[in-house]
C-alpha positions, 0 to 999 in steps of 0.5 A: 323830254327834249325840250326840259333838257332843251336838247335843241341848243346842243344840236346847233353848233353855234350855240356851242361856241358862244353867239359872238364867235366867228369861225376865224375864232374857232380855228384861233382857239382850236389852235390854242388848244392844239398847242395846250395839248401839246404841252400836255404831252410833253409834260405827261412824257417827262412824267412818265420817264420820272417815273420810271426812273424813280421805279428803277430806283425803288426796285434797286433799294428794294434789293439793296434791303433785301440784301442788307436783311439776309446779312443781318440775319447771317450775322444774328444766327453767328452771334447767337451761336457766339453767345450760346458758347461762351454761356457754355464756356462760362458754366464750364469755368465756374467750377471746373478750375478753383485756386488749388487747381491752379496752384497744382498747375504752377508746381507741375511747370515748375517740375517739369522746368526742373527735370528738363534742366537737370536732364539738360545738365547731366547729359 
């Protein structure tokens, strides 16, 4: 089985790193890759701390929305109340107030004015 993976070249390090490859050069692209890491972290770091700024900003628009929907359905439940009275109000002026009721409301503020300047005149 080791040989049909050929198991042997993976315990031979020179293999690993190319036949061509002094140890000089390793250390060089080792040390490459050393400083690729570092930029690695450095930029998965400043990933991180976005981030957690854009979940900060997320959570407070979440609560602004959630703010702006319970005033919303303030505001509905008034306004539906609104609407509920003035439909109340509409019915009760249909027929509670024809032309001979007003007409009878004129004539009594007319009395009414006549008897207070006659009260007004005699005492």
């Amino acid at each position: 089985m080791a040989s049909t993976l050929n198991m042997s070249n993976f315990a031979n390090r020179d293999s690993l790193l190319g036949p061509d490859i002094k140890p000089a050069d390793a250390m060089t692209r080792i040390s490459e890759q050393d400083e690729g890491l570092e930029k690695l972290e450095e930029t998965v770091i400043s990933t991180k701390h976005i981030a957690l700024a854009v979940n900060e900003e997320l959570d407070l628009h979440t609560r602004l929305i959630d703010d702006l929907d319970e005033h919303v359905e303030v505001t509905d439940s008034r306004l539906k109340r609104v609407q509920k009275n003035l439909a109340i109000l509409n019915k009760r002026t249909k027929g509670g107030c024809s032309c001979l009721c007003m007409l009878l409301s004129v004539i009594g503020i007319v009395v009414l004015v006549v008897a207070l300047w006659m009260i007004i005149k005699y005492l």
